[in-house]
N, C-alpha and C positions, 0 to 999 in steps of 0.2 A: 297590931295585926288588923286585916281590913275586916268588915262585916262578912261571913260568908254568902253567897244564894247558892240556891235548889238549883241543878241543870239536870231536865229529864233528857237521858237518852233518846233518840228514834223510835229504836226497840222499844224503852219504855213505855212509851206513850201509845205506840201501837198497842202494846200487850194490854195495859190500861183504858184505853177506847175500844179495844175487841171485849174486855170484862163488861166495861158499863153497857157497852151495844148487846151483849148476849143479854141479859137480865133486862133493858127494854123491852126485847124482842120474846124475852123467854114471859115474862110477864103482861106483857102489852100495855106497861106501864114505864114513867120515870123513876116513880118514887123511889122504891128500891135503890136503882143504879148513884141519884143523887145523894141518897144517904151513908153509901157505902163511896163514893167520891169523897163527901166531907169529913168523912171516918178516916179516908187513907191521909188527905192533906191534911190535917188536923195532926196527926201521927208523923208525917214526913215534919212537919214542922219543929216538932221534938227533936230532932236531928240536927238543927241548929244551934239547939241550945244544948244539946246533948251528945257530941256527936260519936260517944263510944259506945251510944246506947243498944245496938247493934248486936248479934253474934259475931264470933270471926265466921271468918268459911274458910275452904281452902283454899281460895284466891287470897294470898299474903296481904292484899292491900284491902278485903272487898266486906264488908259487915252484913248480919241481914236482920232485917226487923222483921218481927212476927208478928203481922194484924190478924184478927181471926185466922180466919184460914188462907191469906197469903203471907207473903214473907218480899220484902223491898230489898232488894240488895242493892249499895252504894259505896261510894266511896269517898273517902275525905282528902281532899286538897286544901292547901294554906286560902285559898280565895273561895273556894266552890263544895257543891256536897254535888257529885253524878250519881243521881239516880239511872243504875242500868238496866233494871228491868225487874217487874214486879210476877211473881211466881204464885200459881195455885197452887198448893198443898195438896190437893184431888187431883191433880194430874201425873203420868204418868214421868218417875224422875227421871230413868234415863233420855227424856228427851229436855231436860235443865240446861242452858245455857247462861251463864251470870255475865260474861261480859261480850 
């Protein structure tokens, strides 16, 4: 079987860039945002070597990891882990979209 890699979704990364950018902005600092950056890929990388490590959800295919107070939801393929989009916990669920 091949090595797998990380593919963040669009979504993803938007979601992920609007979190670091709030906490910049909300702080008028980096620090923050870069430590909670290395905190999340540090954890996403678990996922390669782990890749059940995950909740289900009720997307039949879709896991979610639980860092502080987000949650990563992905998916596992033979080649690839899709990261589809990274969820606040303080947020309001019925507006949750996982894929």
């Amino acid at each position: 079987m091949a090595k797998r890699k990380i593919v963040w979704s669009n979504n993803a990364k938007k979601r992920l860039y609007g979190i670091l950018e709030f906490y910049i902005e909300r702080n008028k600092s980096k620090s923050y945002s870069i430590k909670l950056y290395k905190l999340l890929n540090k954890e996403v990388k678990l996922i390669l070597k782990y890749p059940d490590l995950g909740l289900k959800t009720s997307e039949e295919s879709v896991r979610g990891l639980i860092i502080d107070t987000y949650i990563i939801y992905y998916e596992v393929t033979d080649d690839k882990i899709i990261i589809h989009t990274i969820w606040d916990c303080r947020q309001d669920p019925d507006s949750k979209i996982i894929k």
